[in-house]
Gaussian input, Z-matrix of N, CA and C with variables (Angstrom, degrees):
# hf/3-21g

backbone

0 1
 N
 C     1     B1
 C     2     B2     1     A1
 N     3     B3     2     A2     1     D1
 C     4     B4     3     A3     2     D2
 C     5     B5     4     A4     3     D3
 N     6     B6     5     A5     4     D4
 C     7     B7     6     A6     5     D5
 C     8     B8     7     A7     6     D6
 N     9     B9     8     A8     7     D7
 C    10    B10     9     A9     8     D8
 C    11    B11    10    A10     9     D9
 N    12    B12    11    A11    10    D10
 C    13    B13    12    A12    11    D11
 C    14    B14    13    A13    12    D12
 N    15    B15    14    A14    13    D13
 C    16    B16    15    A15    14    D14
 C    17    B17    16    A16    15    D15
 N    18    B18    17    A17    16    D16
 C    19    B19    18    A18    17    D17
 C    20    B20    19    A19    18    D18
 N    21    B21    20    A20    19    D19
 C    22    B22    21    A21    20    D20
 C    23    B23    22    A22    21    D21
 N    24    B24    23    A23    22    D22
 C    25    B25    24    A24    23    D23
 C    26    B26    25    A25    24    D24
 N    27    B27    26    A26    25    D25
 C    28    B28    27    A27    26    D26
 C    29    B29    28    A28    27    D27
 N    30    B30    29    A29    28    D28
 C    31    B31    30    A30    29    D29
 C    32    B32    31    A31    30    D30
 N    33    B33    32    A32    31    D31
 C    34    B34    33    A33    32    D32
 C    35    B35    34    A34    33    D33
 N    36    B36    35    A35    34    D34
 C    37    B37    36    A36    35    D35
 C    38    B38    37    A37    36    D36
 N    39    B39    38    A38    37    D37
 C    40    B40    39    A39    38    D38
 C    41    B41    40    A40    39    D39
 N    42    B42    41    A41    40    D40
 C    43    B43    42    A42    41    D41
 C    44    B44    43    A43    42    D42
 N    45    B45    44    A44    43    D43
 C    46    B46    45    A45    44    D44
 C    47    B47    46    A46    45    D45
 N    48    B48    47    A47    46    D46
 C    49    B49    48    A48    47    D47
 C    50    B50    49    A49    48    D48
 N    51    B51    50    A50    49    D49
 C    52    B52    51    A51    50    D50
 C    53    B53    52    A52    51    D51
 N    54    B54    53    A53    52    D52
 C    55    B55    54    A54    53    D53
 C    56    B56    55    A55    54    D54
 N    57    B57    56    A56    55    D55
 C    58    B58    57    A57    56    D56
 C    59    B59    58    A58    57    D57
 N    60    B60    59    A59    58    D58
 C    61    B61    60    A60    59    D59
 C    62    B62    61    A61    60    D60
 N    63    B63    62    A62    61    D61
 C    64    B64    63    A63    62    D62
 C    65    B65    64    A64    63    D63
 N    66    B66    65    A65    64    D64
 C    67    B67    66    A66    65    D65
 C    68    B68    67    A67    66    D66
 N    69    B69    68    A68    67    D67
 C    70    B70    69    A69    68    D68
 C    71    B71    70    A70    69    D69
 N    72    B72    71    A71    70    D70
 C    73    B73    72    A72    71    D71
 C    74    B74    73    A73    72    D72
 N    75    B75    74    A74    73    D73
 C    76    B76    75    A75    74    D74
 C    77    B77    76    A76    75    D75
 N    78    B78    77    A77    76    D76
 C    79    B79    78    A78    77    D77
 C    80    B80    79    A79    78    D78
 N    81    B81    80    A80    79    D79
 C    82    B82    81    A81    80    D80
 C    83    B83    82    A82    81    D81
 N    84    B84    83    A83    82    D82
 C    85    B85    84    A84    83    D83
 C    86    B86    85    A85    84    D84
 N    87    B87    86    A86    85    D85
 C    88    B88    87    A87    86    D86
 C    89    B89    88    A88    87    D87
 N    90    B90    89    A89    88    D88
 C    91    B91    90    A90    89    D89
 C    92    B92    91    A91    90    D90
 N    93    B93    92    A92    91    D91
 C    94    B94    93    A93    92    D92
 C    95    B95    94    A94    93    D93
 N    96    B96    95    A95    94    D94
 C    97    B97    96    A96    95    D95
 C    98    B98    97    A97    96    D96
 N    99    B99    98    A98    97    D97
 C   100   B100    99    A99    98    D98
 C   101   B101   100   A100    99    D99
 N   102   B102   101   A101   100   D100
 C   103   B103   102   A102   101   D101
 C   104   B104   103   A103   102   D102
 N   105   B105   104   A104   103   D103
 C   106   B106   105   A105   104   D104
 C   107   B107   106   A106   105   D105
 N   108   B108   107   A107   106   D106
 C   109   B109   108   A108   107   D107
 C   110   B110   109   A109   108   D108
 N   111   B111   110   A110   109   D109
 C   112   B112   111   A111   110   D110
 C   113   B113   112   A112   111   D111
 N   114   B114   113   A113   112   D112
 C   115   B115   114   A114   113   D113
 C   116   B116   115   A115   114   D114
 N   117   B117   116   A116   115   D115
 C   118   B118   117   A117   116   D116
 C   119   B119   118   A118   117   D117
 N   120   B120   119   A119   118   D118
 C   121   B121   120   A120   119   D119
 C   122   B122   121   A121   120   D120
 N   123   B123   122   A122   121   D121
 C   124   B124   123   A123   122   D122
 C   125   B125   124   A124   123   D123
 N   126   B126   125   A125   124   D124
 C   127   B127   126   A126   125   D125
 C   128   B128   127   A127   126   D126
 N   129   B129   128   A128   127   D127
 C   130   B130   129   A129   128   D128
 C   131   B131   130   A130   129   D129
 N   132   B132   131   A131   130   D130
 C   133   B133   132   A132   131   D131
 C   134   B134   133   A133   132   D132
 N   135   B135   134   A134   133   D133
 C   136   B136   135   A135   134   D134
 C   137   B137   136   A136   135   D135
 N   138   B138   137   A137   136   D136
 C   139   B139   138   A138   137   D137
 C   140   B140   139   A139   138   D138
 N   141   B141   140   A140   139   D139
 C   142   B142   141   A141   140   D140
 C   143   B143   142   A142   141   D141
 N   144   B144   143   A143   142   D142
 C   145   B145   144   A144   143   D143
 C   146   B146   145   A145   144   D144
 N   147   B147   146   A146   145   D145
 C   148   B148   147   A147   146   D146
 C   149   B149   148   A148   147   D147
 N   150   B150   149   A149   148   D148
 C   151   B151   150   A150   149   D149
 C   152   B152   151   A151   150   D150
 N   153   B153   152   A152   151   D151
 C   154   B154   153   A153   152   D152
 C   155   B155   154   A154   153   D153
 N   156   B156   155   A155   154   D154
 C   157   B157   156   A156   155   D155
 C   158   B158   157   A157   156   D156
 N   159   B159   158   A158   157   D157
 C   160   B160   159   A159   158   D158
 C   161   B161   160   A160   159   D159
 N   162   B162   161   A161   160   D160
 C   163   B163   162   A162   161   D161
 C   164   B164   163   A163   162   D162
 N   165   B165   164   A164   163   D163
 C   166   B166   165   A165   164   D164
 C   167   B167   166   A166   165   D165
 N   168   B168   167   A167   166   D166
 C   169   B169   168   A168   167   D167
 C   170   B170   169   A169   168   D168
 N   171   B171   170   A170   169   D169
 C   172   B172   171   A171   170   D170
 C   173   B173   172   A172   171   D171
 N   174   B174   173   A173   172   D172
 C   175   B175   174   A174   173   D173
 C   176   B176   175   A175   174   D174
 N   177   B177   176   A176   175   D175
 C   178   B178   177   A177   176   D176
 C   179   B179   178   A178   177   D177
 N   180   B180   179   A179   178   D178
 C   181   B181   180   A180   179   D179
 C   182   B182   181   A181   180   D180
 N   183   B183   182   A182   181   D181
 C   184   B184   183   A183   182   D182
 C   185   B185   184   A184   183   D183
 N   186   B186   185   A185   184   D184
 C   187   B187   186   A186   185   D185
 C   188   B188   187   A187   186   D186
 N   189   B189   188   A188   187   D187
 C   190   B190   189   A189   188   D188
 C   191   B191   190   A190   189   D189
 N   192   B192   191   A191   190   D190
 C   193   B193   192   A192   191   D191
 C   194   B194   193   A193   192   D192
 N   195   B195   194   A194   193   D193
 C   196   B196   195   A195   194   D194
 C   197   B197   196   A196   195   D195
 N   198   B198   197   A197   196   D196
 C   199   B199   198   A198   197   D197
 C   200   B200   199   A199   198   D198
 N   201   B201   200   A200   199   D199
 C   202   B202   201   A201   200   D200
 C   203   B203   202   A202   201   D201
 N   204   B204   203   A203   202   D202
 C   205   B205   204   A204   203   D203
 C   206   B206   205   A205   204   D204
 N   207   B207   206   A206   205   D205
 C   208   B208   207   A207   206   D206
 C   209   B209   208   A208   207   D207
 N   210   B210   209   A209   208   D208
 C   211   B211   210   A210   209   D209
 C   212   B212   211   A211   210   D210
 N   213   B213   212   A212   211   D211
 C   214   B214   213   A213   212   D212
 C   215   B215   214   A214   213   D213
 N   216   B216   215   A215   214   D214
 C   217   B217   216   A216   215   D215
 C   218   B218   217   A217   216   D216
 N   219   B219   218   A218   217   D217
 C   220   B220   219   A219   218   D218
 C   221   B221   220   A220   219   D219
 N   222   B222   221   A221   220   D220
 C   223   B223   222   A222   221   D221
 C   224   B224   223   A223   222   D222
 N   225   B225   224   A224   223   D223
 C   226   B226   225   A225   224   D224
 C   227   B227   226   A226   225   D225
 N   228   B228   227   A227   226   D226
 C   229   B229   228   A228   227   D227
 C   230   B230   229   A229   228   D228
 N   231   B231   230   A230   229   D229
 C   232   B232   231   A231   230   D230
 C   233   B233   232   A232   231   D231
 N   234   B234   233   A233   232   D232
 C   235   B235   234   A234   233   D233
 C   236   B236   235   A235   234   D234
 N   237   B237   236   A236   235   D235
 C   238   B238   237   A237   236   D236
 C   239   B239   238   A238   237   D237
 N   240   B240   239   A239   238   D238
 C   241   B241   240   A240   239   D239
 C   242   B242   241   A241   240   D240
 N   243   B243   242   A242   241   D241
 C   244   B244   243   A243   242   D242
 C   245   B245   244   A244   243   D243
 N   246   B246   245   A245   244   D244
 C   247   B247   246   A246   245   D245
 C   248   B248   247   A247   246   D246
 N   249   B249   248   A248   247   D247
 C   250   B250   249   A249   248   D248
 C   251   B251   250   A250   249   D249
 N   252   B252   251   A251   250   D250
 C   253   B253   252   A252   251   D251
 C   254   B254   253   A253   252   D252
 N   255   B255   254   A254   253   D253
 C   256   B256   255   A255   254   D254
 C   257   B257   256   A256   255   D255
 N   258   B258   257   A257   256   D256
 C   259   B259   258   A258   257   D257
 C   260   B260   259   A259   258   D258
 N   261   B261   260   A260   259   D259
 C   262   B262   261   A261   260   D260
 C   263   B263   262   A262   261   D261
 N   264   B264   263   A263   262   D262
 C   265   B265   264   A264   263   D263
 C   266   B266   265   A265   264   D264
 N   267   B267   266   A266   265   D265
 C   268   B268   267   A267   266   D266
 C   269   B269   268   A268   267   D267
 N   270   B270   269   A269   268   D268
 C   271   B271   270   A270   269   D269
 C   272   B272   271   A271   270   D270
 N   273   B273   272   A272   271   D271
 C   274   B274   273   A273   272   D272
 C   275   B275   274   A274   273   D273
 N   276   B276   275   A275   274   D274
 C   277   B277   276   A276   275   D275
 C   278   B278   277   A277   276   D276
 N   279   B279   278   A278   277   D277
 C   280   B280   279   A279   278   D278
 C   281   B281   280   A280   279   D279
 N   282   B282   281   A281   280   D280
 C   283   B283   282   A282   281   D281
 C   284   B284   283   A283   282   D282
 N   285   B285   284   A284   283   D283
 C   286   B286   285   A285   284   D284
 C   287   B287   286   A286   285   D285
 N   288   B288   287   A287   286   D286
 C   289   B289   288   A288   287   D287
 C   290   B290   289   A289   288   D288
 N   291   B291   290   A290   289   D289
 C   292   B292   291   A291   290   D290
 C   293   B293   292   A292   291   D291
 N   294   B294   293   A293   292   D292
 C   295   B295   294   A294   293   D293
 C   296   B296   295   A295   294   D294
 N   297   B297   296   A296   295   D295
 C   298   B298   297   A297   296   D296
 C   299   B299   298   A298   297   D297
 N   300   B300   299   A299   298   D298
 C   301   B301   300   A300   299   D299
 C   302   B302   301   A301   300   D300
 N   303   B303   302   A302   301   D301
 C   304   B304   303   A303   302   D302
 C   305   B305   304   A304   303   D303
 N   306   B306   305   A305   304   D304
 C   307   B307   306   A306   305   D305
 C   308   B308   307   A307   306   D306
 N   309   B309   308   A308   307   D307
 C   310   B310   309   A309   308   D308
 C   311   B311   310   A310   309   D309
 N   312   B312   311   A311   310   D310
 C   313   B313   312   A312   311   D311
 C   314   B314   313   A313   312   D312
 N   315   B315   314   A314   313   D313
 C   316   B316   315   A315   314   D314
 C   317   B317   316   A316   315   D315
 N   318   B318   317   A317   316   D316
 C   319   B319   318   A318   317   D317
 C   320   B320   319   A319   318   D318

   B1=1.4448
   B2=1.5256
   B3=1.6180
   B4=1.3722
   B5=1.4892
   B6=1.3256
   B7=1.1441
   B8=2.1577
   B9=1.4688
   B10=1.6619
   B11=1.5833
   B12=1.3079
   B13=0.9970
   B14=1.5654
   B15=1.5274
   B16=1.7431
   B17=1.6428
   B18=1.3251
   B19=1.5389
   B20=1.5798
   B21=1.2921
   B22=1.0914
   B23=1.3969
   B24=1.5241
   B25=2.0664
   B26=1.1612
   B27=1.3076
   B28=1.6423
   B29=1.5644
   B30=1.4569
   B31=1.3186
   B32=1.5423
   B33=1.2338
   B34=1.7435
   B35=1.2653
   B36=1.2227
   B37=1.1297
   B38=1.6434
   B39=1.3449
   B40=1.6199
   B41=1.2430
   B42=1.5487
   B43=1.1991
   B44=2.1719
   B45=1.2496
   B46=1.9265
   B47=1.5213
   B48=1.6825
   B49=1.3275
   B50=1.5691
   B51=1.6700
   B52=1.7295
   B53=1.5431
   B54=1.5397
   B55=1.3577
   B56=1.5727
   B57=1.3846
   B58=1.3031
   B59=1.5512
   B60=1.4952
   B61=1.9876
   B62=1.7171
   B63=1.2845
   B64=1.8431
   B65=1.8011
   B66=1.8571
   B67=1.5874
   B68=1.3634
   B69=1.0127
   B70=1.6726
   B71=1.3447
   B72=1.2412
   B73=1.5568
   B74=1.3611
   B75=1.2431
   B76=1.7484
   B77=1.6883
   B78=1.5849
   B79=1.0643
   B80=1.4820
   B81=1.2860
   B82=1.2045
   B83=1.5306
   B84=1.2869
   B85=1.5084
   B86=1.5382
   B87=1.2143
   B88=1.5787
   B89=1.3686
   B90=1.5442
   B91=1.4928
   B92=0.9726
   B93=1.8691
   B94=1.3067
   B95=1.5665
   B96=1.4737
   B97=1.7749
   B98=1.5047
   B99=1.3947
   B100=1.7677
   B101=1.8581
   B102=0.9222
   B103=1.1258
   B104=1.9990
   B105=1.7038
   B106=1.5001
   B107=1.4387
   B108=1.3534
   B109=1.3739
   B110=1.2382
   B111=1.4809
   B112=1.5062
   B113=1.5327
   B114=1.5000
   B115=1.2145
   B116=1.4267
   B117=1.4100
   B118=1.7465
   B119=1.8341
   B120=1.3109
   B121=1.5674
   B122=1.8085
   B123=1.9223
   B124=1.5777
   B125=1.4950
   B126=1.3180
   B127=1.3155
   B128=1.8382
   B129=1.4321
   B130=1.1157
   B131=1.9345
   B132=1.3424
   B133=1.2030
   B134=1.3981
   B135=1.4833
   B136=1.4407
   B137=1.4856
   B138=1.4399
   B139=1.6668
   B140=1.4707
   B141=0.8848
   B142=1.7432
   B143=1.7680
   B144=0.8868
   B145=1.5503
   B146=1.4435
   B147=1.1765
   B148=1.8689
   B149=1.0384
   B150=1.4110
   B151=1.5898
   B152=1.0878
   B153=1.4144
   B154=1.7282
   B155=1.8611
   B156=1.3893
   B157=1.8208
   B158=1.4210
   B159=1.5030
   B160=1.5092
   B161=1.1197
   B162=1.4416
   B163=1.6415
   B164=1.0623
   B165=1.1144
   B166=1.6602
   B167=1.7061
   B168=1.5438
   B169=1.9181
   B170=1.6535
   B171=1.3677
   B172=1.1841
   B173=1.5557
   B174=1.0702
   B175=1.4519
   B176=1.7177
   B177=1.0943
   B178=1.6955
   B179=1.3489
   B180=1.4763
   B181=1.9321
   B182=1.6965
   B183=1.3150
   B184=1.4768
   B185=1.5857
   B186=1.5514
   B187=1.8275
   B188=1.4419
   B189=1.1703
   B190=1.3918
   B191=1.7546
   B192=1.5073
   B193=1.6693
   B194=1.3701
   B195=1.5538
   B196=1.2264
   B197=1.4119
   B198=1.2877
   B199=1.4576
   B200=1.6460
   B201=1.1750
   B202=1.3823
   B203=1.8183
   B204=1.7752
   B205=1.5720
   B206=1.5318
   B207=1.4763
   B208=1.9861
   B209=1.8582
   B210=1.4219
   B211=1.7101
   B212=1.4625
   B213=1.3373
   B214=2.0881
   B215=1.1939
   B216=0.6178
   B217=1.9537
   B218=1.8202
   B219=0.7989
   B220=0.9455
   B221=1.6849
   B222=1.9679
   B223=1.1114
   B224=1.4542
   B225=1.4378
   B226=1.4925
   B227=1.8631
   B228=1.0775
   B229=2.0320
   B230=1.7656
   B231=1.8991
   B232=1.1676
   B233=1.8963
   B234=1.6564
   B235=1.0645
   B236=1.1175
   B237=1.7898
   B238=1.2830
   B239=1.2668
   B240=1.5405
   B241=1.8977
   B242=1.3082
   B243=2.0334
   B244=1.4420
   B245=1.6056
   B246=1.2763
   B247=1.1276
   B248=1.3930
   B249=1.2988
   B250=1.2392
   B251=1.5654
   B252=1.7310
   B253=1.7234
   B254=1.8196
   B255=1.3005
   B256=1.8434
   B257=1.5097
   B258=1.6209
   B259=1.5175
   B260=1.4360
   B261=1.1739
   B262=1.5225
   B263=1.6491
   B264=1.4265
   B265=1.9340
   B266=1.3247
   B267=1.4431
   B268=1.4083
   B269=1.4144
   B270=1.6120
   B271=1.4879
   B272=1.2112
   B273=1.4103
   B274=1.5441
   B275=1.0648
   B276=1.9796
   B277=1.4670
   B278=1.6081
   B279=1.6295
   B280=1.7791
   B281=1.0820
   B282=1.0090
   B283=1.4280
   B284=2.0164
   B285=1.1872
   B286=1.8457
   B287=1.9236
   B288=1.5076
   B289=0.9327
   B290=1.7569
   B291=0.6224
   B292=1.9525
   B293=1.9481
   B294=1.2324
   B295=1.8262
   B296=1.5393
   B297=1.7713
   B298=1.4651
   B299=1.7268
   B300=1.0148
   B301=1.2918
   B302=1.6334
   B303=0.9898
   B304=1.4520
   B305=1.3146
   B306=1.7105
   B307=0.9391
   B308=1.6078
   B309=1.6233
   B310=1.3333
   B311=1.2357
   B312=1.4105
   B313=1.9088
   B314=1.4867
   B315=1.6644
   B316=1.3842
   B317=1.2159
   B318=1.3265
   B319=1.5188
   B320=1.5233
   A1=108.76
   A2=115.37
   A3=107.92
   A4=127.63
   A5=116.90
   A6=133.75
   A7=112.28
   A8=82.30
   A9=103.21
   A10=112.38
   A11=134.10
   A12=123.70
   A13=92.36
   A14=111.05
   A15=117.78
   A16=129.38
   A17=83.19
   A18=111.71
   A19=124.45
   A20=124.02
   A21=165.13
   A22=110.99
   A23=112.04
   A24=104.17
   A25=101.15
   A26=102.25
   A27=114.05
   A28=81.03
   A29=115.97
   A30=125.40
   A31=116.88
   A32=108.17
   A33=99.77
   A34=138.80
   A35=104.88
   A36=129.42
   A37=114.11
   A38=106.38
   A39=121.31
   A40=121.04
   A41=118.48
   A42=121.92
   A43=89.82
   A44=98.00
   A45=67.19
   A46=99.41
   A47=125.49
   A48=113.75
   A49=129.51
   A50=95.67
   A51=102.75
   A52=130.28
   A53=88.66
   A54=113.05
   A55=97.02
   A56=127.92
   A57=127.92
   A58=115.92
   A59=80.85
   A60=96.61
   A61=114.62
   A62=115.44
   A63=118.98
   A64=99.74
   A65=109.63
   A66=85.93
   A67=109.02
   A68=118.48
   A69=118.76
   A70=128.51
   A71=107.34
   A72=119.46
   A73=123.15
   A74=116.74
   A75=140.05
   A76=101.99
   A77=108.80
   A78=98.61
   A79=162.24
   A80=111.78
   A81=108.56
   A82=160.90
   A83=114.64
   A84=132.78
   A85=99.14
   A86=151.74
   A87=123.49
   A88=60.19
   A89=133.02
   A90=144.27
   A91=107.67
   A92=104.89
   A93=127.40
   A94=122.45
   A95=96.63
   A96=109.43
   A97=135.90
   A98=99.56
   A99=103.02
   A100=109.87
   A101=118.33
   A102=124.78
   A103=116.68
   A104=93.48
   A105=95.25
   A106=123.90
   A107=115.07
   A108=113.32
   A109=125.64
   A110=126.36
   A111=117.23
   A112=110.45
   A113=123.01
   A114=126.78
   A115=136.44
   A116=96.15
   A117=96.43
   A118=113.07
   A119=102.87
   A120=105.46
   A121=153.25
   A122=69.13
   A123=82.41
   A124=130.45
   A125=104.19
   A126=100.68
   A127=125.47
   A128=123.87
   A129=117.06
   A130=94.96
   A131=121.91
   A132=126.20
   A133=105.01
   A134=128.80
   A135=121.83
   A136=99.20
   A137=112.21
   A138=108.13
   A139=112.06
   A140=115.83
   A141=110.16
   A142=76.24
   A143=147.47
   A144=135.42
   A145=128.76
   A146=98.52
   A147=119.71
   A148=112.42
   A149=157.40
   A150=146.01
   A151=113.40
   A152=100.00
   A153=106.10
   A154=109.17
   A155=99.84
   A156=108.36
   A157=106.37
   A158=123.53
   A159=121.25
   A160=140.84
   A161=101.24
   A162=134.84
   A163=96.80
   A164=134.12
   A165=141.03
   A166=96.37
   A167=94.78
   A168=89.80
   A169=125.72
   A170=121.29
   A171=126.32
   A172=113.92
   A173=136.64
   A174=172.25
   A175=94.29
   A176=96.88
   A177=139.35
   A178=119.06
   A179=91.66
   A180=115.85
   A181=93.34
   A182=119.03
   A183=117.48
   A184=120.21
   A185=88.56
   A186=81.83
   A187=127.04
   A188=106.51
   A189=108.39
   A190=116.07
   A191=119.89
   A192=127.96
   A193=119.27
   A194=112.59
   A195=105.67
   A196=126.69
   A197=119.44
   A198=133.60
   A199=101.61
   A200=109.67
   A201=142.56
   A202=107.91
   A203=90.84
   A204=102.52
   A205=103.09
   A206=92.18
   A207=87.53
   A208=114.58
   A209=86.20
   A210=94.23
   A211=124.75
   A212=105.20
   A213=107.28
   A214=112.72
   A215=107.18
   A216=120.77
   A217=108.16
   A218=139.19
   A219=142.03
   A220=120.82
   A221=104.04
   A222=129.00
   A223=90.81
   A224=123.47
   A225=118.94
   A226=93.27
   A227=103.52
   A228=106.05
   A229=81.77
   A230=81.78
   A231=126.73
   A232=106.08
   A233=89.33
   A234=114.85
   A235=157.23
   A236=119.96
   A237=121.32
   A238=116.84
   A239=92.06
   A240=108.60
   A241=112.68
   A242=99.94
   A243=79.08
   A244=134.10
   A245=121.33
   A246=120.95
   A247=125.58
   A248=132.15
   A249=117.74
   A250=134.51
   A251=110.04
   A252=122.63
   A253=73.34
   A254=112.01
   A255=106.89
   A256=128.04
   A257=100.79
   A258=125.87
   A259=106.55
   A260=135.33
   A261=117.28
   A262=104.73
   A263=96.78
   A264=107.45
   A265=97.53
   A266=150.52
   A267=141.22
   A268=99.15
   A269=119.09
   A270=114.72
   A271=103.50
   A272=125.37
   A273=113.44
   A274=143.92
   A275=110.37
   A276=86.96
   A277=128.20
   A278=105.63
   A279=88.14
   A280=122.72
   A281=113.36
   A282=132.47
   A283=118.01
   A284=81.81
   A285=92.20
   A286=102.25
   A287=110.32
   A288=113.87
   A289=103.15
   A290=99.47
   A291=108.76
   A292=92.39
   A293=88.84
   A294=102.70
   A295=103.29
   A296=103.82
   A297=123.12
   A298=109.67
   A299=128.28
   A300=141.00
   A301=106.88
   A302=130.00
   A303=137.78
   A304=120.00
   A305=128.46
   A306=128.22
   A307=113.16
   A308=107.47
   A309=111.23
   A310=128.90
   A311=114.63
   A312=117.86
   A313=115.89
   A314=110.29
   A315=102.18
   A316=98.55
   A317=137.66
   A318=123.74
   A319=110.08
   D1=143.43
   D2=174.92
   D3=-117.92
   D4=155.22
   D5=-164.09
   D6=-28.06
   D7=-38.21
   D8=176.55
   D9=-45.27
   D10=162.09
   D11=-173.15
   D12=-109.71
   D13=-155.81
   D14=140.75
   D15=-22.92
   D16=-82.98
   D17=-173.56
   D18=-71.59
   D19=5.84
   D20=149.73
   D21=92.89
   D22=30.29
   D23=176.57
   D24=-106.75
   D25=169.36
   D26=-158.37
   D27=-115.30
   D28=126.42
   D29=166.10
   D30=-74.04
   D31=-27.89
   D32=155.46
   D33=-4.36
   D34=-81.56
   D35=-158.58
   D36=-77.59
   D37=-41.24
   D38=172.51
   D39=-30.73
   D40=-56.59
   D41=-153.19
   D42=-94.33
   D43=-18.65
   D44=179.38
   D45=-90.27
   D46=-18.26
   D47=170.33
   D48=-69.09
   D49=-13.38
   D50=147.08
   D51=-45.47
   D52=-65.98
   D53=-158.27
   D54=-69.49
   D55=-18.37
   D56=-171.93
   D57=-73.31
   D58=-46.06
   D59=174.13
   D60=-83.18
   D61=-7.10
   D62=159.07
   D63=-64.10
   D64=-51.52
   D65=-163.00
   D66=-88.28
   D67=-0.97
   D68=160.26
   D69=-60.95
   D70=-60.95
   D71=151.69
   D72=-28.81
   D73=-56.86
   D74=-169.23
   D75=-67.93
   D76=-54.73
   D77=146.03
   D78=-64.96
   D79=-34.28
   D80=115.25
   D81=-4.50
   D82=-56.86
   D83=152.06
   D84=-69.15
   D85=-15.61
   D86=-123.93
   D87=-115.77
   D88=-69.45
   D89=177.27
   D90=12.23
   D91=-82.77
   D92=-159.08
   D93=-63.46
   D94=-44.34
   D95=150.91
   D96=-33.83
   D97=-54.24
   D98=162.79
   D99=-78.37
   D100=-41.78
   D101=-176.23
   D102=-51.89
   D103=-40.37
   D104=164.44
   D105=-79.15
   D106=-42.37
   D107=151.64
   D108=-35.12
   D109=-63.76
   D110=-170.43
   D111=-62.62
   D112=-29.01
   D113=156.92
   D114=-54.42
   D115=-50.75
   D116=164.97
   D117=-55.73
   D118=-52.10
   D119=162.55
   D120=-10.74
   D121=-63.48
   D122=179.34
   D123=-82.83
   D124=160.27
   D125=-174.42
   D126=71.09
   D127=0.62
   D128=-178.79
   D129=119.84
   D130=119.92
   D131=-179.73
   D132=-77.16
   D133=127.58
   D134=168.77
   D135=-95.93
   D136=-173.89
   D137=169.52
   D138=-97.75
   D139=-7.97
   D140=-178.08
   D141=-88.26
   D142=-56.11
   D143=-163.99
   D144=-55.81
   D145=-45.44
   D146=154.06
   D147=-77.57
   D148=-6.00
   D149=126.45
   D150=-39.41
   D151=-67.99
   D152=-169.16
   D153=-50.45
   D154=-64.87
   D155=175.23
   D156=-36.82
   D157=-56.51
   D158=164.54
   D159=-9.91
   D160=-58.45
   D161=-168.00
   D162=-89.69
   D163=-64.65
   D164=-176.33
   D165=-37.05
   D166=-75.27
   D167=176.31
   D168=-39.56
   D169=-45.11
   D170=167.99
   D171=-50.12
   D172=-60.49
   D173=122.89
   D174=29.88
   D175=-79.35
   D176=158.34
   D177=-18.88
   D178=-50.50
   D179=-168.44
   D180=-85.41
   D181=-54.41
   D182=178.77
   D183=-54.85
   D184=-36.37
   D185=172.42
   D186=-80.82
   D187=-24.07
   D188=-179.73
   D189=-88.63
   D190=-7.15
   D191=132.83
   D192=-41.49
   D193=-57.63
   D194=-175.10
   D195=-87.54
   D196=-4.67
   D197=177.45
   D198=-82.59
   D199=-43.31
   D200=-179.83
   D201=-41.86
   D202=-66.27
   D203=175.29
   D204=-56.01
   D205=-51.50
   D206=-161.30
   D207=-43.69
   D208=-49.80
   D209=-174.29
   D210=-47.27
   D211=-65.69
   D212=133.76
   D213=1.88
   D214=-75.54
   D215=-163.43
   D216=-81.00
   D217=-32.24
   D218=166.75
   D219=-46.52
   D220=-55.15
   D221=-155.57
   D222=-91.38
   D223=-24.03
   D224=-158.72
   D225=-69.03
   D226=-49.21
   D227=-157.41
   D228=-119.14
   D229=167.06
   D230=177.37
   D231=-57.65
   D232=-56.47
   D233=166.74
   D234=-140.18
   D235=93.74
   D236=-145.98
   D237=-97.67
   D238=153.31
   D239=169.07
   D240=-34.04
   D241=133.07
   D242=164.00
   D243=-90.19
   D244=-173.93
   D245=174.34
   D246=-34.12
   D247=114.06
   D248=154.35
   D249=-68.01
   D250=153.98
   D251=-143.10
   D252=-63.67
   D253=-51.20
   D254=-158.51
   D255=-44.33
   D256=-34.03
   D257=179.08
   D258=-97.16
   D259=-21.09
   D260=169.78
   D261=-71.73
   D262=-44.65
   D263=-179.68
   D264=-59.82
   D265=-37.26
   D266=-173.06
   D267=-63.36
   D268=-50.68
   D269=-167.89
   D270=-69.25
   D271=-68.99
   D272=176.70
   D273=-31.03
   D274=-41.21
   D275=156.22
   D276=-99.56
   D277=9.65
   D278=141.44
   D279=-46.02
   D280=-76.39
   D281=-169.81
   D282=-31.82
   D283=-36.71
   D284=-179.94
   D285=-80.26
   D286=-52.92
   D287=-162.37
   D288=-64.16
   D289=-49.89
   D290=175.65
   D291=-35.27
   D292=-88.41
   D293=172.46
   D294=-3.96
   D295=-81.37
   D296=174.14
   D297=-30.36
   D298=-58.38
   D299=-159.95
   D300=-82.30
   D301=-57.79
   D302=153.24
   D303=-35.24
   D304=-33.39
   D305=174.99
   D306=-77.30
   D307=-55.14
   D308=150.98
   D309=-8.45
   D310=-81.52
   D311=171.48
   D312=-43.35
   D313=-35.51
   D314=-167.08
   D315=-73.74
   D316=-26.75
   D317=-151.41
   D318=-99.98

């Protein structure tokens, strides 16, 4: 019997092309994290600038928990659970809020 299912995809491959686009992402976030920092930074730290950079880092820290868990899970089974609604919604609104916050510094 082969790896193929029914429907003819190979579940293989899925879960590390998950896990591939978690550390991309993660990296991704990690970017934007230093990137607000060196911004909040420059030129003289204000406090709305070091809040914002703050948060972003925090921001940062939550996503990379939940990217963190996912990857876990991925590697544990053949075939893993999917995502839960609570932890995709945690990343997403990292993901926005970072955005939010980054835009902040720029403006």
């Amino acid at each position: 019997m082969s790896a193929r299912t029914a429907g003819g995809r190979d579940p293989g491959l899925q879960p590390e092309r998950t896990r591939l686009a978690w550390r991309r992402t993660t990296l991704s976030a990690t970017v934007a994290a230093v990137l607000a920092a060196k911004t909040a930074l420059q030129g003289g730290a204000r406090p709305a600038g070091a809040v914002a950079a703050a948060l972003c880092c925090a921001l940062w820290l939550c996503f990379l928990l939940v990217a963190h868990r996912r990857i876990r899970a991925l590697t544990a089974s053949s075939t893993p659970a999917a995502l839960a609604p609570r932890y995709a919604a945690a990343a997403a609104l990292c993901a926005v809020a970072t955005a939010v916050c980054g835009a902040a510094l720029v403006i």
